[in-house]
Structure formats: C-alpha cells, structure tokens
N, C-alpha and C positions, 0 to 999 in steps of 0.2 A: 319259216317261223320269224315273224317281227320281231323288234325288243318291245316291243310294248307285250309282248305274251312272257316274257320273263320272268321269272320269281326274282326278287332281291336279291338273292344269295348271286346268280349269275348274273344281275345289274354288276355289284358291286365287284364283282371279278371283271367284267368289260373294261372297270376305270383304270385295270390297272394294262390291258393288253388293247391290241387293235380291236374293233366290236365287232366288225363284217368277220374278221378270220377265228375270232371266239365263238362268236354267233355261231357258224360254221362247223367247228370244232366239236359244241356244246350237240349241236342238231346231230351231227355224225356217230357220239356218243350214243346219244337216247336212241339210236337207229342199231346201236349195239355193234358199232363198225370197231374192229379193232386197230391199236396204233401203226402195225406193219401195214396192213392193208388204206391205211390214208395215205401213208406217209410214200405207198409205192402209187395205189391208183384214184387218188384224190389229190393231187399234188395242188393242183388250182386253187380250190375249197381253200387249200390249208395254206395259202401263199407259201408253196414251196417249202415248209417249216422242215426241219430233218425230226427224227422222233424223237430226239431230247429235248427238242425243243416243244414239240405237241406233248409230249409226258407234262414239262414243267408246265402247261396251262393244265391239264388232267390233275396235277397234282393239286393243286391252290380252289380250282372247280370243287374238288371230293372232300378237300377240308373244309371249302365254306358250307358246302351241303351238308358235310359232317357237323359243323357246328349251327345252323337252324336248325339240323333235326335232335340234336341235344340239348335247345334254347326250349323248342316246341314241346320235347320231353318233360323240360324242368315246368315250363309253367303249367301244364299238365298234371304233374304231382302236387307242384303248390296248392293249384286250384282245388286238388280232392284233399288236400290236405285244409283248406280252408284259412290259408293264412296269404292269399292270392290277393292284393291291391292292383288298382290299376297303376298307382305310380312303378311297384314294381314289374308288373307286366312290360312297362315303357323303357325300364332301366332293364330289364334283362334282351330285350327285343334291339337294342341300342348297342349291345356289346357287340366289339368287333374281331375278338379271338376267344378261347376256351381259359384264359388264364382272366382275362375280364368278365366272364360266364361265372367263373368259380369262384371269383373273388363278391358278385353279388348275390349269388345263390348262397355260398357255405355256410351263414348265420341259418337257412330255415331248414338244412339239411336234419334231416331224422337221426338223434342222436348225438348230433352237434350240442356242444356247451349254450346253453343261452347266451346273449351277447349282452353288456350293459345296452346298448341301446332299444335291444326286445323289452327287457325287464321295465326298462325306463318305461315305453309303451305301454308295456301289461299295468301299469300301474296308473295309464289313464293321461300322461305327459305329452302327448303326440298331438295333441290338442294344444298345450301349451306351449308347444315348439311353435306351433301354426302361427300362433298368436305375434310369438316373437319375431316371425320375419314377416308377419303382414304389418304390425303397428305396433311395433313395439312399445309405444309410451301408454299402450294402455293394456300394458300386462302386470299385473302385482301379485308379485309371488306368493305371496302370504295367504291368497287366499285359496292357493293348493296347499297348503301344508294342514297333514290331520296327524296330529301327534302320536296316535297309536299304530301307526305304517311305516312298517319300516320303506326305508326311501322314499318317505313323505313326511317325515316325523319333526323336519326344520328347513329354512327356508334355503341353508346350503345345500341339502340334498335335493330339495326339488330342485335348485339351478345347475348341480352336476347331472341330474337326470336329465333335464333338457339339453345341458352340452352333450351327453353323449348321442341325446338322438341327432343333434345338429353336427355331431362329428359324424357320425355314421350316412347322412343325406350327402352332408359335403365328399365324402368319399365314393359316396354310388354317382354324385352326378358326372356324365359323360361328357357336358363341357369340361367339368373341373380336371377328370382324370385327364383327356385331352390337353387340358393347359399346361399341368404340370410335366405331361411326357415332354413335351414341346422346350421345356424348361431344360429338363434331363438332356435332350439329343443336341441342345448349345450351352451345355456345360461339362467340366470333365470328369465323368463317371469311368472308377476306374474297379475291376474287379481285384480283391484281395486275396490271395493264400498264404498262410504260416500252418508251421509242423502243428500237432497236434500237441496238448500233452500226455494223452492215452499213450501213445507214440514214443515219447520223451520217457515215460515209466517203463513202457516195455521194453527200452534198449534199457534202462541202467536197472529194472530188476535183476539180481542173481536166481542162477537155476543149481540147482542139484545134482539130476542125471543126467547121464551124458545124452540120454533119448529128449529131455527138455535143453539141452545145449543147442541139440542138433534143431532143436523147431523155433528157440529164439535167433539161432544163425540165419535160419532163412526167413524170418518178420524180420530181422536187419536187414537183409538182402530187400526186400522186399521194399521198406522203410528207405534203402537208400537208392531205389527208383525214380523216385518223389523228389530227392533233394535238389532241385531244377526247381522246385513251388517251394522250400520252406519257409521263403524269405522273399516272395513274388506280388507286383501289382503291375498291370497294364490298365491301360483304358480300355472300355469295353469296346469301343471304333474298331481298336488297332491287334486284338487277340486271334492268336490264329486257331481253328479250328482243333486243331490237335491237342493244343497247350487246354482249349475246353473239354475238350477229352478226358488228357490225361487227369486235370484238375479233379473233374467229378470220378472219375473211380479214385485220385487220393481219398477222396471224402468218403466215396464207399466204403473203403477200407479202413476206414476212420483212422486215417498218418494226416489229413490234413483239415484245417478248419475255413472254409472260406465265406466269405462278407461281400458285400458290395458295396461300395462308397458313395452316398448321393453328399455332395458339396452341400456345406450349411448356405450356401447363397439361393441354392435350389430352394432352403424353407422359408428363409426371409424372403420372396420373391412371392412362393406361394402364398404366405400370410397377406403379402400386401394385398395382392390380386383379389385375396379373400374378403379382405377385409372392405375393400373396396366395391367389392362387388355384392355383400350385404351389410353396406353403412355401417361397418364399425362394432355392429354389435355385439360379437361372441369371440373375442380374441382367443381365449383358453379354449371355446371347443374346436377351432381351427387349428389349435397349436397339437390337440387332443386327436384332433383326427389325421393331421400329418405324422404324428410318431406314432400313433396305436393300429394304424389300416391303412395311410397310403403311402408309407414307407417302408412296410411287409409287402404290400401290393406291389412297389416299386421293384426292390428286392428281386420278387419270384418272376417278377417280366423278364427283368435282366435275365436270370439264372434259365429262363425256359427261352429266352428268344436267342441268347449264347449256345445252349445246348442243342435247339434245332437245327440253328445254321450249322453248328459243328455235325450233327447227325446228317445232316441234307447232304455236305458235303465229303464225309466219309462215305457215304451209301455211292455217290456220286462217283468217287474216287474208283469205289470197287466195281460198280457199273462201267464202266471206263475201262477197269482190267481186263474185265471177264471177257468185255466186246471184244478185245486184243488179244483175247486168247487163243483164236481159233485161227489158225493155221497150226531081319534077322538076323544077324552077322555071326555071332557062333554056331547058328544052326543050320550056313548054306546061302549061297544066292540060289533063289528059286528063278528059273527061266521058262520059256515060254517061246515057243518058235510059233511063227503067224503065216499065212500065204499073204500074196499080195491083197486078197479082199479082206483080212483078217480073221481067216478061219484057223480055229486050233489046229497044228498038227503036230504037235508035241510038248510036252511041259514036263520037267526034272529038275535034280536038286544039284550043284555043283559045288565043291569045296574048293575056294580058290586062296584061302589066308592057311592053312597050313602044312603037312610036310607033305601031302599027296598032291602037289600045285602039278609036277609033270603029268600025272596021270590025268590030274582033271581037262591039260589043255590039251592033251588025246583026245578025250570023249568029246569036248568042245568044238577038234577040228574036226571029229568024227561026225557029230552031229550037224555042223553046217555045210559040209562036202554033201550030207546025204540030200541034206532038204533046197540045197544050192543058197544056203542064204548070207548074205555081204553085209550087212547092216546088222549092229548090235546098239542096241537104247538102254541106259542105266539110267537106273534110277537114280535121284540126286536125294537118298538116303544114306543112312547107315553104310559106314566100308565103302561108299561110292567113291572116293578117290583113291582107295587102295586095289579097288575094281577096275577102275581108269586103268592104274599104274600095269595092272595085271594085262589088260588088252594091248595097252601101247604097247609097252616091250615084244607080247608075240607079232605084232603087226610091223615092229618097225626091224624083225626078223624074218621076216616075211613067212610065219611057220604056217599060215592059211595059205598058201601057192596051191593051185594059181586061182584061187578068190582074192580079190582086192576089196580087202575087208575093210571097212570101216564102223566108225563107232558116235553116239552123241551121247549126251546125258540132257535127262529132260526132268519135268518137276514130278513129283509121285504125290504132290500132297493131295488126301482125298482118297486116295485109293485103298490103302487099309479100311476106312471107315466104307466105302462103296463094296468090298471085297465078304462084307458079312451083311450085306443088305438084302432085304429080300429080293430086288432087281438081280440082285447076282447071282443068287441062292437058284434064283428061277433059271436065267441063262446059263450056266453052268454048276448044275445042281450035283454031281460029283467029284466035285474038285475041291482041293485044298482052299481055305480064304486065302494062304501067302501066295499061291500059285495063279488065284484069281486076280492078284494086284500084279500080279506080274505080266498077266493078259494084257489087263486095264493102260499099266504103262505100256509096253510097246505096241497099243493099237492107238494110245494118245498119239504118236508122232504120224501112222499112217493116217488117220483124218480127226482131228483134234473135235472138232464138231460131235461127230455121230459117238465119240465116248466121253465128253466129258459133261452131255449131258445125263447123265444116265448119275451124274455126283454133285450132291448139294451146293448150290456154288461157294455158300460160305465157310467150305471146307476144301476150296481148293486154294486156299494160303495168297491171294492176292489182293488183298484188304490191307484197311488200317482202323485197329480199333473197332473193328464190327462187331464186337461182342459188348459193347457199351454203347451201342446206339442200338434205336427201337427196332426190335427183331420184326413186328411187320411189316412197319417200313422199309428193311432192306428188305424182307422177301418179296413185294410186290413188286421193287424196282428190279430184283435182279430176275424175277419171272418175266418181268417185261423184257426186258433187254435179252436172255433166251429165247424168247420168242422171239426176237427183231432179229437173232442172231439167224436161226433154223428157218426163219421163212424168207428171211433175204436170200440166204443157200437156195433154199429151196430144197427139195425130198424128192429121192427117188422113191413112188409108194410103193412098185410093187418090190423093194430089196431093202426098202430101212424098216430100223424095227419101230417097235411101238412104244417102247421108251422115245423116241425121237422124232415119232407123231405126236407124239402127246403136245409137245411145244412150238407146231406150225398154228399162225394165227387162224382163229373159228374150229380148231381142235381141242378135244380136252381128254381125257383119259376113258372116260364112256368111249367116243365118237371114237380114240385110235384104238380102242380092243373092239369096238364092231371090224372098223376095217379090217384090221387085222386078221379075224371071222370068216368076213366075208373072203376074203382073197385064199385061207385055207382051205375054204369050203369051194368056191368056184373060180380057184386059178387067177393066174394076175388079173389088173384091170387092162383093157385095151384103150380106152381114155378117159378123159375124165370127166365128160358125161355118168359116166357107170356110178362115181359116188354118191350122185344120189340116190341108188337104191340099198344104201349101208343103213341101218337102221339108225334111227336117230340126226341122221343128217338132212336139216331141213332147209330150205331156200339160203336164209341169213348164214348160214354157219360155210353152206356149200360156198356161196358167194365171197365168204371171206376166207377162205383155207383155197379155191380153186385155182388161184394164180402162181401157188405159192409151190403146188405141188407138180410133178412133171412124170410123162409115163415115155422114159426112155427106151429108145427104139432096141439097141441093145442088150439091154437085159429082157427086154418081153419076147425075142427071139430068141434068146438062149432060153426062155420059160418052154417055149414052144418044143423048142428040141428035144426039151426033158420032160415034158408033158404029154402023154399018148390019150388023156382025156381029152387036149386041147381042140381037136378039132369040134368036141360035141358041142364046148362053152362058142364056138365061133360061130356055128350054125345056127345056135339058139339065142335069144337074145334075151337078158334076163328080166324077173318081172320082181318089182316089190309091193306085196302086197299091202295095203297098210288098211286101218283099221275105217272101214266108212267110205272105203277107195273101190275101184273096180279092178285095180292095179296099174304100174306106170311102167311102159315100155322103156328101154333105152336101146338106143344101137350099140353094137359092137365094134362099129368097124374103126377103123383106127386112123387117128387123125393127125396128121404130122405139127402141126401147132400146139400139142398138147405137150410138146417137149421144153417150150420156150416161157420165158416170161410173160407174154402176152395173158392177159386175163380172157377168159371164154364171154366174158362179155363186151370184147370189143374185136371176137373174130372177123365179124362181119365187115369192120372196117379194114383188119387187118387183109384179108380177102379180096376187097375192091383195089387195096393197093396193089398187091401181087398183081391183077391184072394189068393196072397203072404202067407197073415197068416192064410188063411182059416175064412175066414169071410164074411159080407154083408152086406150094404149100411144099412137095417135095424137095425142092431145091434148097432148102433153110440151111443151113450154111454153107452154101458150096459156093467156090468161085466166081461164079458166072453171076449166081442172086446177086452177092454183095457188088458185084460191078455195075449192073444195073442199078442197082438203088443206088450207088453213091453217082451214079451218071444225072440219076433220076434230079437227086437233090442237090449236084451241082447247077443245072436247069433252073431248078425253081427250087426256092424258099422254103424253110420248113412250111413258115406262117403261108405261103401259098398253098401249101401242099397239104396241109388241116383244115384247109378252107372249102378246097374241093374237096378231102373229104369227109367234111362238117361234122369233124370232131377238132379238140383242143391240139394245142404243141404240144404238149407232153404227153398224150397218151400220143401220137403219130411216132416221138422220140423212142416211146418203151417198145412199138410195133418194131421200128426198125431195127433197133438190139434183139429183138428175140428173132428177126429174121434176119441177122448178119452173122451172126454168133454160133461159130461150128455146134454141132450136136455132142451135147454132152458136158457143155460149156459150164465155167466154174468160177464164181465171182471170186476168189482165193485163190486161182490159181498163180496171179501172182504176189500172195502172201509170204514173207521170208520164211523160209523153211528149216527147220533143225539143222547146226551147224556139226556139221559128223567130222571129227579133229582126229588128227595121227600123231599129236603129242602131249605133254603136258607140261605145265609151268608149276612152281610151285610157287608160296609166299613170299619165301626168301629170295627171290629173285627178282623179286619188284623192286624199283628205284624211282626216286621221287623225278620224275620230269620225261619217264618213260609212257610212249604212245602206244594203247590197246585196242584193239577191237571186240569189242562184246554182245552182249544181250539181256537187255532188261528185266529181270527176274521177277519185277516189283514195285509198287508205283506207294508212294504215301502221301501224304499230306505236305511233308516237306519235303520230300527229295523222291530218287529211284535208287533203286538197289538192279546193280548189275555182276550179271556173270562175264568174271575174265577168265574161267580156267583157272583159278588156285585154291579152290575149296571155302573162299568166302565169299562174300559179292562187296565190291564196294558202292559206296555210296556217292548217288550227283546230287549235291544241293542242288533247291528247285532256286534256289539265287542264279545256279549257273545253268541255267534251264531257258534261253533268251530266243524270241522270233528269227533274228538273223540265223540260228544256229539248225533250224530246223529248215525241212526240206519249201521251197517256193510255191509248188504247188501242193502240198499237201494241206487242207484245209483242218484248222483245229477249232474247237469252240474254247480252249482253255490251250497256254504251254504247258503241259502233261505228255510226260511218254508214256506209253503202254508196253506192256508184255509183247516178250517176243520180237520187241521192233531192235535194231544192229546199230550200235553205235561207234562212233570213233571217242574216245576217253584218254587222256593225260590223268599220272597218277601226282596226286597231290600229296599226298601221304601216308606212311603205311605205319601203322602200331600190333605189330605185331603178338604185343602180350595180352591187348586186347582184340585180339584179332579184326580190326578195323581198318581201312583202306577208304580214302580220303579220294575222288575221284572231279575231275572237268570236264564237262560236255566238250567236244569239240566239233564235232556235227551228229548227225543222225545221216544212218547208211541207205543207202535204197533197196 
C-alpha cells in the first residue's frame, strides 16, 4: 500500500510518527494481524517497536478513524435533516478532535436550544452578514428593519442579529480557533479548584439522629479527601495526572468547583488578530463571540485534553502493573491444599484466633505430614497478620519436623469477586465461594499467569483511579496487554484451560471452546498443524495464535500413557470436514519444533539451518545443538547467516532461541518469585534511617507502595524513583516500578496513628 492510497485520517496520523513503519503498522492491521504477533514476528515491518509502543500508534490510528467516522455521521444527519451548507460541511470536515466536532455540530443537534445566531439566520440576516464582510460601506441597516418582526423591528436589533452570526463564523473558523489555541499554549493557563459551597452547608448543617450524624460524619470524611483542591491552581503544562483525577471526581461529588483560567491578554490579543484580520469592523461581535463560544470552547479543551492525558496515563499505569504481575475472620481461615500442577486435594475450614488454636495446629500438622506439603500462601486479607503471627511462631518451634515449612503472603485482591463467577462456578461447581478464593490464592503463587487471568483485571487492586477514567479504554488496553502477557508465555494447549486460551493472540472465546471440544473429543493435539481442523480456525487466526502456542513433549506422553484410545487417534489422521470442502487431511505425526517459539511458517528455514550445523529437530535443547549453533555463529555473522538463509536477522535470532532453549523453557523463569519469610516485623519496630528489603505491592501515579512485612506498605515517592537507582541493563520506557519487582528501601518515616511509612528507593534487587 502507497500513501497516496491513504484516506486522510491515516495521512494525518503519518505526520505525527515515522510513515514507512505506520504505513506498515496501518497495512498489518487491515490484514487483521494482531499486536503480540507483529511485535514477536514482524519485528522489521514495525522497526523493532515493543507493543506499547505499536499499541500507542493503534491507539491515535482508531481515534482518528473514530472521529471521521463520527464527522461522516454528523454530516449525514445534517444533510437529511436539511440544514447541511457547504460552508459547514468544510468547517466540520476541518475539525481535528471530537471536542472541535461538538463544538461545531451542537447548535444543529435535534433538540438543542436554537442558538442566537440560527434565529439571527431564520430571520433572513445571513445575507446581511455576507454583505458586511464583503463591502461593508454599502450595507445600510435600515433597510432590513420591518417594524412588525420581532428582531427586526429596529436598527439595533438587526446589527445584534448580525453580530451574532459574525460571532458564531468567527468561532467555527479553524484558522481562528487555531490562532487562539496557539495564544493559549504561550501563555499561562492555569486550572482552578475551590470547595464547593453545597460542600460548606453540608459540613455546618445540624443533624438530628444519630443514624443522620453517622452519614454527615462520613460526607465529612469524605469532604476532607478533597482538602489538597480547596484552595488549588496549577497551570495546566505542569498538573499531574492524578491531581486531574482526583480534581474531577471532587466535582463529581460536587465538594469541588473547578474553572479554567484563560489570561485577559489571551482576549486582547484575539480581538486584535480579529480585528485586523476583518478591517475593524465588528469589535462587539468579536468581543461577543470570545466570551459567549470560544471561551466555553476553550474551557472544555482544557478539561477534556487534562482529563485524557490523565486517563491515558492511569490505564497506562495499570497496564504496566498487570504486565509485572505474572510471576472471613470470625468464621475461619478457609484453606485449600494444591498438588504441584494445582489440582484440589483438599480444602477445610481452620480456627486459628481463638481458644482451640492447639487443636487447630494438630490438624494443620496433620494435614501437611499427609499431603507432604512445605509451603503455605496467606492471603493479605482480613487476620493475615495475625495468620502470619500464627505460622511464624509454629515454624520458628519447629512443631512441622521434619517438614521445613515455610510461608509467604501474596495479594487476594480479586478473588472474592472471581470466587462467585460463573468461571468458577464452572470449574469448581461444589465448593464453597470462600473455599474457591482460597484455591484462587494459592494457585496465584504456583503460576501467577494461568490464574489471574481467569480475574478482571480491574479488580486485581493494581491501579490508580481506574474507576474514574473511561471504562473502555481501560478495558481494551488491559485485554491487550493479557494477551501480550499469555502469548508471550505461550500455552501449553493440550493442559491449559480455556479460560487461558481464550487470551492467546487470533483466539477468542468461540475458537478456545472449539479447542477445547476438539481435544475432549479426540485426545490431545500431536502438533500444531492439527488446529486447523478445530472448527472455526481459519488461515488468519491459525497464523496469528500458532507461534504462540506449544505442544509439549511431556505432557502429550503422559496423554499417551493415560489414554488407551490413543493409539486409534495416531493411526488415523483426522479430517475436517467443512462446508463446500471435500475435507482437509492433516498429519499426526509429531514434530519436535512445535514445542519452540519458532513460528510454522519459518520451519522450513528453521530446517535448513539444523542442517547448516549438522544437527536435528530432536536435539532442541540439548547440549550438543547449542554447541553447534553457537560454534556455528561464532564462524559467521548473524547478518551472514540470514543471507544464506534468505530470510531476515531477526526471525534467524527467534529460530536460534527456540532451538537453544531446553524443552519446556519459560520466559519467567527467571521472574522474582514469592518471598516465603520465617519471621515478622511489626510497625513499632521501624526506625527512621533503617534499611529494608521489600516488594512492590503497587505502582500509582505518584509513587509505589511497598511490602516490608509490618501490615502496611510504605510508600516511595516517584521523586525518589531515579535512573541511577535502577538496574543498567534493564530497559524501561518510563522510571516506574512494577509489582512484584525487590527492592532495597531506607525508612524515611513512620506515622504510626496514621499508619503511614515514608520510604527511599535505594536500589532495585535482581
């Protein structure tokens, strides 16, 4: 695709990125390629971009196309509605966001207030406007005025009727708004908030009952959230995302009132311009049309181009978390013992807060003697550090002998709400919800992946403010980024479930319950040729899910062992019949490449290298391969070694990883792992200039929240969040910690009545 076949909307996106790798981008799109899948086997196409980087061209692409096709909408209704001129045809086809779309559009919308400048028209004026900026010395007012009309009825009203229509031109034209942004971004516009006074009556009204004490106690609570804005202006340059945040839910809640401040030099500036630029002659409708329409207009830019960057970059924030994520107290801790793969083998209710605490840590050692298990995961809920308190002491008694028991604590949040979901309902359809979340938690720590997609992300508490920004927009970005998460892992398909097909890139919830189907019906897959006979998986979908997915040598022999069908599926080869088709054979027989990263459509190259070093598709991680290839390419050159054989560096790069990289291999495996402790700290033992080791709980806008072990998390300002402090080769797009990642911390201070701990990055751990 040239750029001369481009439509405007992706012109004007080119001007703002490279054109070749938009171009690119744009083309891999309409071909319906997904982001994991460019971003692993288009690496070239996409100049190397990582996927938040291809997202943010994806994202700016879909809102310009979003706004042609809501530009194309509006003049479409105009036109039937019969109030379609060509000037506005040109002024709406001109806007360059949805907030300049609205602002020219909302005078003709259905049900909208007439605007004085319609009226002025309806009454025949629009003509007379014409007049006064083509020649003006030969308009005389007087000879529109018909005394029995109303706003016509004197020569002042015919010349406020003409100002409004010349304020309402001056405001749609897109030089003019042009000019005066351009005024606005070198001058200091600054956003305002004060209390409200809705606000101010509701704290000094008296209440009566104690039941109305107790609901004006918490709108004071509530109210003194806020008091950071009561008395607040920044410029709108220097405002940080959060403080846009918090600002608009004060307003929501109506505690706060906020304005935008355009400088009176900004209107003197526009008048001149104006004035200047039609000879002087409508001072008042110029003056009319900057305080009635383009200082509303101005306004609402501000307020909506504050509020997107702050949304862009709280979705941003949590996108960023989620990627880092993957490595009842009166009534009982509910537990839940796990095997190594995570299979139930036992789940009960333990009393451990009161007088039967001896007996319960009987059954406790009874229970893990039986099942041999060393590892206990608390939840960092309710009683979890009197839970703590409960394991350390048996442990640092040694009353598990001779298990060397240990313990972590990991996040639960999410899991109540997953625990009454139909997902869960399905997979464990007789069990308790408390007992279900207690699965949920201790299978989080054996593969953080395969269970935490199965939970909405925006309930797994690693956000900031994502309930005030636009709920679609986080969910498309945080679908996205699950997907980049699960197909970067990649899927075991015949042993994951189908919740966790469902978010490998060119899968969707159709295509993972066919699999799923299929594989009931006719035994695991032997490779991954075979998915194309799953119903619904057509060329495009196969081609963007196949690299992603792996059919491990290991578990499809242990299928075999348990399978006494299995030999019929090996003999036969299966057929799909489809509709118009005569049917499509596929083989069965099993291909050791199909375990690897390598995409099936660069076998063949992957193939001819094998021979290159003298080697065999068998041999994929085994000593002897990797010694060869690295012998290979100490010899000669990647870029020689692509040459001969004429494909790229970078797909020659992914062949050699999928054939160096033992069987079984695990991009995570060396992800920080749950830090399993044999004691506890409490608050009171913090001291201001004491060094800790932790783990990041929580990433926001301004700072992290970290786990020390004392029941709070302190906080690192993102002040003390600096390049030096971070690892050298670890590549960041922003200084942001993520979840889960070890830190070294100095305590900075601790407020204990407000349970607050004041914390210093001092490095990041490996």
């Amino acid at each position: 695709m040239c750029l001369s076949d481009l439509d405007p909307v992706t012109l004007f996106l080119l001007a703002q990125h490279e054109r070749w790798v938009c171009v690119n981008i744009i083309t891999l799109l309409r071909e319906e390629n997904t982001v994991p899948f460019m971003v692993r086997y288009r690496k070239e196409m996409i100049n190397y971009m990582d996927a938040d980087a291809v997202r943010d061209v994806l994202l700016i692409y879909e809102d310009l196309r979003s706004l042609a096709k809501k530009t194309q909408s509006v003049i479409q209704t105009l036109k039937k509605d019969g109030v379609l001129t060509v000037e506005l045809e040109t002024n709406l086809r001109n806007c360059r966001s949805a907030d300049e779309l609205d602002h020219v559009y909302s005078p003709y919308k259905k049900g909208s207030k007439l605007t004085k400048a319609r009226r002025a028209k309806a009454l025949g004026l629009e003509e007379a406007a014409g007049i006064l900026m083509e020649a003006p010395h030969t308009l005389d007012l007087r000879t529109w005025v018909k005394p029995d009309t109303e706003g016509l009825s004197t020569v002042e009203e015919v010349a406020t009727g003409i100002e409004h229509i010349l304020a309402d031109m001056i405001s749609k034209d897109p030089e003019t708004l042009t000019f005066v942004k351009t005024l606005c971004e070198n001058s200091y516009v600054t956003i305002q908030s004060a209390v409200s006074k809705s606000a101010v009556k509701g704290q000094e009204k008296p209440t009566q009952s104690d039941k109305n004490q107790g609901a004006k106690q918490s709108k004071n609570n509530d109210i003194d959230k806020f008091s950071l804005y009561f008395d607040f202006t920044c410029n709108v340059q220097r405002i940080q995302p959060h403080q846009t945040l918090a600002i608009n839910r004060g307003e929501s809640l109506k505690i706060l009132t906020v304005k935008v401040n355009i400088p009176d030099r900004v209107k003197s500036d526009f008048t001149r311009w104006c004035i200047n630029k039609l000879l002087a002659m409508i001072k008042n409708a110029i003056e009319d049309s900057f305080k009635r329409l383009i200082l509303p207009f101005l306004t609402r830019g501000y307020r909506t181009k504050l509020t997107n960057t702050a949304e862009k970059e709280s979705i941003a924030m949590f996108v960023r978390n989620l990627r880092q994520l993957d490595p009842g107290y009166k009534h009982g801790c509910k537990l839940a013992i796990l095997s190594p793969t995570s299979q139930i083998l036992h789940t009960d209710v333990v009393y451990l807060h009161n007088s039967g605490r001896q007996r319960e840590a009987e059954k406790l050692r009874h229970l893990l003697h039986k099942y041999g298990c060393s590892r206990v995961v608390i939840g960092n809920g309710t009683a979890c550090r009197e839970t703590e308190s409960f394991f350390s002491d048996l442990i640092s008694r040694h009353y598990f002998h001779p298990l060397e028991v240990t313990y972590c604590i990991t996040n639960e949040a999410g899991a109540s709400i997953y625990s009454v979901s139909p997902e869960a309902v399905k997979e464990m359809p007789d069990m308790d919800p408390n007992l279900r979340s207690a699965v949920s938690i201790g299978r989080r720590v054996q593969d953080p992946l395969a269970e935490l997609v199965k939970i909405d992300p925006k309930h797994i508490g690693i956000g900031t403010y994502q309930h005030d920004v636009s709920a679609s927009a986080l969910k498309a970005a945080l679908d996205g980024v699950v997907q980049e998460c699960v197909s970067f892992v990649g899927v075991d398909i015949n042993i994951c479930s189908e919740m966790l097909m469902r978010h490998v890139a060119g899968l969707n919830a159709g295509r993972a319950r066919s699999i799923a189907e299929w594989r009931e019906q006719n035994g695991p897959f032997t490779n991954r040729e075979q998915l194309k006979l799953v119903k619904g998986m057509g060329p495009k979908s196969y081609q963007q899910c196949a690299g992603f997915i792996r059919i491990n040598p290991q578990t499809f022999n242990r299928y075999i062992l348990r399978s006494i069908h299995w030999s019929t599926v090996l003999a036969k080869p299966a057929v799909k019949k489809g509709k118009g088709k005569t049917g499509v054979s596929v083989s069965a027989s099993v291909n050791p490449l199909d375990q690897t990263c390598i995409h099936p459509e660069s076998y063949h190259v992957a193939q001819r290298f094998l021979s290159l070093v003298g080697g065999s598709a068998d041999q994929i991680g085994t000593p002897r391969l990797v010694e060869c290839v690295q012998n290979m390419v100490k010899k000669s050159s990647i870029e020689e070694l692509a040459r001969t054989m004429d494909t790229t560096n970078e797909t020659l790069k992914l062949i050699i990883d999928g054939l160096t990289q033992p069987p079984g291999f695990d991009i995570r495996q060396n992800f920080g792992q749950a830090d399993f402790k044999q004691g506890i700290v409490s608050m009171s033992d913090l001291r201001v200039g004491d060094v800790l080791t932790g783990r990041v709980d929580n990433t926001a806008l301004f700072g992290a929240f970290v786990d020390i072990g004392v029941g709070r998390a302190g906080l690192i300002h993102k002040s003390s969040i600096t390049l030096d402090k971070l690892p050298p080769t670890q590549r960041r797009r922003s200084l942001v910690l993520g979840p889960g990642e070890r830190v070294e911390v100095r305590v900075l201070n601790v407020d204990a009545q407000r349970g607050r701990i004041g914390l210093d990055l001092i490095r990041v751990l490996h």
